[in-house]
N, C-alpha and C positions, 0 to 999 in steps of 0.2 A: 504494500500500500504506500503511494507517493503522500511524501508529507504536509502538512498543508504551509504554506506561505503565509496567510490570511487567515484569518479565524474571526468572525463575527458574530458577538453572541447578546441574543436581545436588546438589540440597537433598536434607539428613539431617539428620535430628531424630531423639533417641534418650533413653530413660528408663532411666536403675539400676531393678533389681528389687531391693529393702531388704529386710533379714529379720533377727528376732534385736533382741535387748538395744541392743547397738549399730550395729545398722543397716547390716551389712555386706552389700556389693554383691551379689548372687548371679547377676546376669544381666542382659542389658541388651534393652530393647524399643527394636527399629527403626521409631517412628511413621511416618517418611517414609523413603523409599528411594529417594535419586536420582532425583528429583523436578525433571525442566527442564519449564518453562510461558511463555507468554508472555501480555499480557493486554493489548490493545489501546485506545486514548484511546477512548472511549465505547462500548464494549463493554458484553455482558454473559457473563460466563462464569461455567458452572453446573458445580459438582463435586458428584456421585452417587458413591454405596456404599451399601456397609452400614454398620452403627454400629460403628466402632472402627478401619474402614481409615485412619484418620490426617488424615480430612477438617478434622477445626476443627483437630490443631494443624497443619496446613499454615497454615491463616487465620492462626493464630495467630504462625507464625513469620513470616508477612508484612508482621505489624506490628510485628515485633520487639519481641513478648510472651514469646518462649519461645528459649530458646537454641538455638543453631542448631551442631549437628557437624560438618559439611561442607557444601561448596559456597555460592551466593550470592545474595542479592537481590538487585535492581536496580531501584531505584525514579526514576524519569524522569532514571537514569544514576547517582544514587548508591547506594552500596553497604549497606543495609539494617545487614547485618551485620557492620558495623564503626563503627555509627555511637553514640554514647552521648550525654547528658548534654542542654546545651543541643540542638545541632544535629537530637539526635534527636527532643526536642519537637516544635523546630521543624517538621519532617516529619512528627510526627503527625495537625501541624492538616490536613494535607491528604491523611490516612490517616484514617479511622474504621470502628468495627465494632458493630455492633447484636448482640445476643447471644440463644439462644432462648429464656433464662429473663430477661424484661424487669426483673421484679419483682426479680429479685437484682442487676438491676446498676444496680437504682436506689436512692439511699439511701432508706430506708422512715422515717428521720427530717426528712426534704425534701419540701417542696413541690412540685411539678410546677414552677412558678413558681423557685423555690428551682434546683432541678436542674437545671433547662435554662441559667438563669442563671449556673450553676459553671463550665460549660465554657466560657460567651463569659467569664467572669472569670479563667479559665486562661490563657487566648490571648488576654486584653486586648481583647478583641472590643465589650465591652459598651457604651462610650459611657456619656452622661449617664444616658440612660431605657433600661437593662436591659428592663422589663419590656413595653414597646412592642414592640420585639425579641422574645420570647419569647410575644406575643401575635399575632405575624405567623406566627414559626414551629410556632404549636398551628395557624394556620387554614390553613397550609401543607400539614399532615399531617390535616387533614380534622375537626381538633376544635375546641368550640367553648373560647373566652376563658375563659371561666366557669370551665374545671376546672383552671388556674391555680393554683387555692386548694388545689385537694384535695392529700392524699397516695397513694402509691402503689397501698398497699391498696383505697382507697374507689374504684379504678378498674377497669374489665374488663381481662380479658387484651390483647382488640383494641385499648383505650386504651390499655395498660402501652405493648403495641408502638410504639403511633405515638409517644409519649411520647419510647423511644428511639430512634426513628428522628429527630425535631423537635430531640435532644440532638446527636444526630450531624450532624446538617444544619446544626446553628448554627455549626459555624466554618467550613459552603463547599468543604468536601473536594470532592477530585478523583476518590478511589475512599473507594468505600463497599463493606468484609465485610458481608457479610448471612448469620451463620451460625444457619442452621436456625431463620429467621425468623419459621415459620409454625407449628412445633412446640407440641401443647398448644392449639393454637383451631379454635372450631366450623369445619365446613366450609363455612360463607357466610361467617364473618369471614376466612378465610384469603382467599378468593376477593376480596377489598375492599382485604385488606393486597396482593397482588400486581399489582390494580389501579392502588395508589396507587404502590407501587415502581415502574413502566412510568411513570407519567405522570411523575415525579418525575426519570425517569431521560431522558426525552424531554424533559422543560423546561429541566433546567440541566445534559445531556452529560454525568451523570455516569458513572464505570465501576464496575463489580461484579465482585465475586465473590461467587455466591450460592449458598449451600451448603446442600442440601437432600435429604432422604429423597425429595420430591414430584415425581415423574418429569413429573407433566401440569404439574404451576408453572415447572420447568425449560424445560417443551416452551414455553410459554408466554411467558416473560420472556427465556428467555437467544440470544443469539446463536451461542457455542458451547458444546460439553459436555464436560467432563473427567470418566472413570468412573474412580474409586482400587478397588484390591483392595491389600489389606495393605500398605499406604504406598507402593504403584506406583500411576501414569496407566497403564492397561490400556486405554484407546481416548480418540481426543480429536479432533474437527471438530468441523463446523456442528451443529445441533441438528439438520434434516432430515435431514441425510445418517446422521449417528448412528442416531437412533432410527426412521427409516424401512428403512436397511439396515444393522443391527450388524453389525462382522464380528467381534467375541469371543463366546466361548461367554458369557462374567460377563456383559456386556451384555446379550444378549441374554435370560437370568436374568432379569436386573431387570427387565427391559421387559415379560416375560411374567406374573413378580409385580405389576406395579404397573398390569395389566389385567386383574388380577380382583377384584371388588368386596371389600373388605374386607381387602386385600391389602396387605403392607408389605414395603420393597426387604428387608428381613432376613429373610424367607420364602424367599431361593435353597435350591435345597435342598443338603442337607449343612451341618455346622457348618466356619466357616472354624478353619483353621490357627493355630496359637497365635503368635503374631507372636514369643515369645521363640527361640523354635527352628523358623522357616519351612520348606517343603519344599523339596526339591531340585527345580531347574527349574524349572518354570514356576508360581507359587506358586498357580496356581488348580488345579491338576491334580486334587486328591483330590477335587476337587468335579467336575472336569469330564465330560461323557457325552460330549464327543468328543474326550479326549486320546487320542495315540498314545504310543508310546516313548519317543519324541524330547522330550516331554511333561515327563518324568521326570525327566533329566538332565540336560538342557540350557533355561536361561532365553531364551529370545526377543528380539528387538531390534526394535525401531517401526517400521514397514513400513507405506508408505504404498498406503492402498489408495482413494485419490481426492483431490480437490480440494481440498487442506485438512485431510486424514481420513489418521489413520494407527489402524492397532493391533498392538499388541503378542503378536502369536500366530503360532505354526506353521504354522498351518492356513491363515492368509493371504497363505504364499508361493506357494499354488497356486490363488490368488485367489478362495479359499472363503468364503461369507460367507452369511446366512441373514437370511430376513424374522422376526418376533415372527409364532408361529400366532395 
């Protein structure tokens, strides 16, 4: 058994609702809800939803970006969430996250040259000839030397991305967030970026969390799949077991969304739940075409229902479970 890299266990993340002059609290949003994961030394694991079930801040709370209410990290044994100042640095260099708007998370007063440079100058990484380095890691991520010079702007989106992918690559992390990496580019440049993500991920072992709308990129790149609904993992195995037999109703949703041409995983039908005031039970219920009673009242507990494969539903204690028509 490969060991885990990641350990997450009964993560909460939670936002004040502000209103008013003075910004008084009125309510508070549950992004993540007791949230345990595990994520294995060269893995890849793919977390699907819809837009707002609490996917990037989970990413986010894993690189202890965003505060965290309950429960804990565990990153190759240390405690994510209680780590500050130097030490936490230190463990960023071996933590990085690509984000899906390239172009904001690069300074647009920087060189390509410039920016990828900053990070090896953060972690003292650079050595005498910085820019040797940074001409390795452009031919790395598939671009040529030459646009070095450019800034941000004067580049495609598919260049922005490799850009921060070649940023994050340059201090040698051990896990790489990939949140919603493909968002915003043609459909043959995504198909090149998830190319190079596999080869990339195949040459230097690295581990992922790739966080994506793209059901076929997921089928594609990850080894397993984590599906969120309103800050819960509602199914989680291997990619084939997943997505060839879902056994949640939401899964199986997506899967049937994201096989019709022009189709997007936030097409399940029905609007989700307002995450400030979630339903009783089983937080998919108002959407779901096969709740029962039980549905209503009572939330669900993770039920394994194969090799690896659990989910979170009623319905799979009678070992019910459905192909995508």
């Amino acid at each position: 058994m490969i060991e885990a890299l990641v350990r997450i266990e009964g993560l909460v993340v939670q936002y004040p609702l502000d209103s008013g002059v003075f910004a008084h609290s009125r309510g508070w949003v549950r992004a993540v809800d007791g949230v345990s994961l595990e994520i294995r030394r060269g893995e890849v694991v793919g977390l699907v939803g819809e837009s707002g079930c609490g996917k990037s801040t989970l990413a986010r709370a894993l690189l202890g970006l965003v505060q965290v209410e309950a429960g804990r990290i565990l990153f190759d044994g240390q405690d994510v969430t209680r780590l500050a100042g130097a030490p936490m640095r230190a463990l960023r260099r071996r933590m990085q996250i690509t984000f899906q708007d390239p172009e904001g998370a690069l300074d647009p007063r920087m060189t390509v040259d410039e920016g990828i440079g900053e990070a090896l100058v953060i972690h003292r990484l650079g050595g005498s000839d910085s820019s040797q380095r940074v001409g390795e890691l452009l031919e790395r991520v598939g671009l040529s030397v030459e646009l070095a010079d450019r800034f941000p702007h004067e580049l495609s989106g598919g260049q922005r991305q490799r850009v921060g992918l070649a940023r994050a690559l340059a201090v040698e992390p051990e896990l790489l967030v990939l949140d919603e990496p493909l968002g915003g580019l043609d459909v043959s440049v995504q198909a090149h970026i998830v190319n190079l993500l596999s080869e990339l991920q195949e040459r230097f072992r690295l581990t992922y969390l790739f966080v994506s709308h793209d059901l076929r990129a997921v089928a594609h790149l990850a080894d397993r799949v984590a599906v969120m609904y309103l800050g819960r993992i509602v199914e989680l195995g291997p990619v084939g077991a997943v997505f060839e037999l879902p056994h949640h109703p939401y899964t199986r949703a997506l899967l049937a969304a994201s096989l019709n041409p022009g189709c997007d995983v936030g097409l399940v039908e029905g609007e989700p739940p307002s995450p400030v005031s979630p339903p009783p039970g089983c937080p998919f219920h108002p959407r779901c075409p096969e709740s029962i009673d039980r549905c209503c009242v009572q939330a669900p507990t993770s039920i394994r229902v194969g090799e690896g494969h659990e989910a979170s539903c009623h319905l799979c204690e009678g070992g019910v479970a459905g192909r995508v028509a």
